[in-house]
N, C-alpha and C positions, 0 to 999 in steps of 0.2 A: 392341615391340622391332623389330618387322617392318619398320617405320615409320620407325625411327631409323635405318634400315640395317646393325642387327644380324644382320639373319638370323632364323629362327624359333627360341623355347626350346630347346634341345637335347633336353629329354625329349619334347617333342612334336615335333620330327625323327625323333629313335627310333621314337618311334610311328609316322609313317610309315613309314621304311622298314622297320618290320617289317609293316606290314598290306602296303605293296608286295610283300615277300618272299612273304607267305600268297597273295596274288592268282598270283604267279609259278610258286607250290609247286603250287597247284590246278589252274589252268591248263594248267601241263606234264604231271600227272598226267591231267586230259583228254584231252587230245593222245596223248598213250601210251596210255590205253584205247582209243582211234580206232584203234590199231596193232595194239594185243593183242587184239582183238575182229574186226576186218576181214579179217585176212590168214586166221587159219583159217578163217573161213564160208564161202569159195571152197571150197575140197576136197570140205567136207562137204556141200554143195548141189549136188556134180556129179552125183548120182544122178539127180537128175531135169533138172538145165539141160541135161546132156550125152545123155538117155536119153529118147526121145520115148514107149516103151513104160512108163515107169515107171510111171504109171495103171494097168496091166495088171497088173503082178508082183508080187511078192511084198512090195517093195518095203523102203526103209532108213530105217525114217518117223521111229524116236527121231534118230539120224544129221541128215536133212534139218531137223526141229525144233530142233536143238541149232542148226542154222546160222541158220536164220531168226533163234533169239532172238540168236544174236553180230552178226547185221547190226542188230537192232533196237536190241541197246548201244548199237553202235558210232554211230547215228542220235541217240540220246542223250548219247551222250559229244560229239557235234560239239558240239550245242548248247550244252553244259556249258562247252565252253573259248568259245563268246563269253560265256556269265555271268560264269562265271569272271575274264576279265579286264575287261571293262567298269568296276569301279572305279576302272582305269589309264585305258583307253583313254579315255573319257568325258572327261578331263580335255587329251587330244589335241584330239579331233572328235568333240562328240556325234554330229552325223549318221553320220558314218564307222562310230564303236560301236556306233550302233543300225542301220546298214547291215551289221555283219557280223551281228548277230543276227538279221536278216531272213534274210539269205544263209542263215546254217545252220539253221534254221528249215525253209525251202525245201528246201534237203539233206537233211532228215531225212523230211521230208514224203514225198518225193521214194523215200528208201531202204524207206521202210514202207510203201507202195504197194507195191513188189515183194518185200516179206517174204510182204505177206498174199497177193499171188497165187501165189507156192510154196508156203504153208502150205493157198492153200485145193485146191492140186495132190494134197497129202497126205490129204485130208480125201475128195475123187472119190476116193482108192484104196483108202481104207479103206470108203468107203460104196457103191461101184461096180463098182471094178476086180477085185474077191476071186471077184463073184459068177457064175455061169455066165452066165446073160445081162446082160452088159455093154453098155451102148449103143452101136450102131457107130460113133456121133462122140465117144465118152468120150477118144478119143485126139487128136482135131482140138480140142475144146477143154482139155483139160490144155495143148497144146502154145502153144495162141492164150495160157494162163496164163504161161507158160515166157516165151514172146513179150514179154508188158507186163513180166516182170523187168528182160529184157534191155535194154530203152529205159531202162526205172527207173535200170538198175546204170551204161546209157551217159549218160543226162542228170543224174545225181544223182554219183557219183560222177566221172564222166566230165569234168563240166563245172561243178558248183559249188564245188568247189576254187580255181577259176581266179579266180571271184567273189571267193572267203574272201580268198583273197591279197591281191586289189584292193585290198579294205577295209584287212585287217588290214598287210598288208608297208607302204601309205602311211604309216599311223600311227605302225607304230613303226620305218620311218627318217625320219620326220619329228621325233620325239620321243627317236632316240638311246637308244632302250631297251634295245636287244640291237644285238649286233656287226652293222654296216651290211650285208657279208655276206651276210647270212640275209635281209634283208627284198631284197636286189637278187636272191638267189634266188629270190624267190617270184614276184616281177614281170618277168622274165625266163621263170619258170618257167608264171606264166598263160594265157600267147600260144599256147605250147608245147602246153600241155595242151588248149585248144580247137580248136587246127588237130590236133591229134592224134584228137578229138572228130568234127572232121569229116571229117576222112579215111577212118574207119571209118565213119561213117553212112552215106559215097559207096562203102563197099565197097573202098578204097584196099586195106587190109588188117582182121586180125582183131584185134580189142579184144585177144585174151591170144597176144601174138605180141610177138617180140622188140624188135620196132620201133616198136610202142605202149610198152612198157615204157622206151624211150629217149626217147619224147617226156615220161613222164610221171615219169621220175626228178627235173628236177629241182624240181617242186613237192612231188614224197614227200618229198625230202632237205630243202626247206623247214620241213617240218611234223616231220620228226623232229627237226632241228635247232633248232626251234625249243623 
């Protein structure tokens, strides 16, 4: 019928556009786990990102744990929304498809390097910090720990957003899948988010300061938006 310039059987249209719909439902359910999982794990890892003594004290270790494993979703939920939609997108650009799934890949890689070095922060205070004699560098290395987060949370977070975009906002204003909008948010928002990246590396200002938070709104509004 395809062939005759009919068009494809209607039931098998249906069927498309309902496995479309499932790719779109999972997808954005990804996405929102990336949200619901990321924004608390800040707070509750301030105990030790913000407290160089934490090795020493008495410390908030269920707290710090609970945040590590919301960063470690949220490293798995990235990856989840390139699975997720690659039955659409593939049909865009392979390469582009399997370029976002490298990209989040990389991001997660990236997030789980500095989950295990705060978890293994908690692990010195519970096996070191309690005790009378503590090593006198127990606190130079928890903090050199503290340190590889910080890189982790500025190149992983910081900067492979900017990548996802690439990939993913091409594809689909290329493919007209969602309101044009959204994907010139994200590629707009890319540029933004890297020079926002290296501004703070140069010391320009600090990563959780008002003015990072404006370079990097509009790639967030990208991804919730999306």
């Amino acid at each position: 019928a395809a062939a005759q310039g009919q068009g494809p059987h209607p039931r098998r249209k249906e069927q498309l556009m309902t496995n479309t719909r499932r790719v779109a439902l999972l997808g954005g359910i990804a996405y929102l786990v990336t949200f619901v999982a990321s924004i608390p794990a800040l707070p509750l890892l301030e105990p030790v990102t913000d407290h160089s003594h934490y090795v020493l004290g008495a410390g908030s270790d269920h707290q710090v744990i609970l945040g590590g494993l919301l960063e470690f979703v949220t490293a798995l939920a990235g990856v989840a929304t390139a699975l997720a939609l690659y039955p659409v997108t593939r049909w865009v650009s392979r390469t582009l498809a399997l370029g976002f799934i490298a990209s989040r890949l990389v991001e997660a890689g990236t997030i789980i390097v500095g989950v295990v070095s705060i978890l293994a922060v908690v692990t010195l205070r519970q096996d070191l910090g309690g005790t009378s004699d503590a090593p006198a560098g127990l606190v130079a290395v928890a903090q050199a720990l503290v340190d590889v987060r910080e890189w982790t949370f500025l190149l992983g977070p910081g900067v492979m957003p900017a990548v996802n975009a690439a990939f993913l906002a091409t594809m689909l204003y290329r493919a007209g899948l969602v309101p044009r909008i959204l994907p010139v948010l994200g590629l707009i928002g890319a540029p933004l988010l890297v020079g926002k990246t290296i501004a703070v590396s140069f010391g320009a200002f600090d990563e959780l300061t008002a003015t990072a938070m404006v370079f990097a709104l509009p790639i967030a509004a990208w991804e919730l938006g999306l």
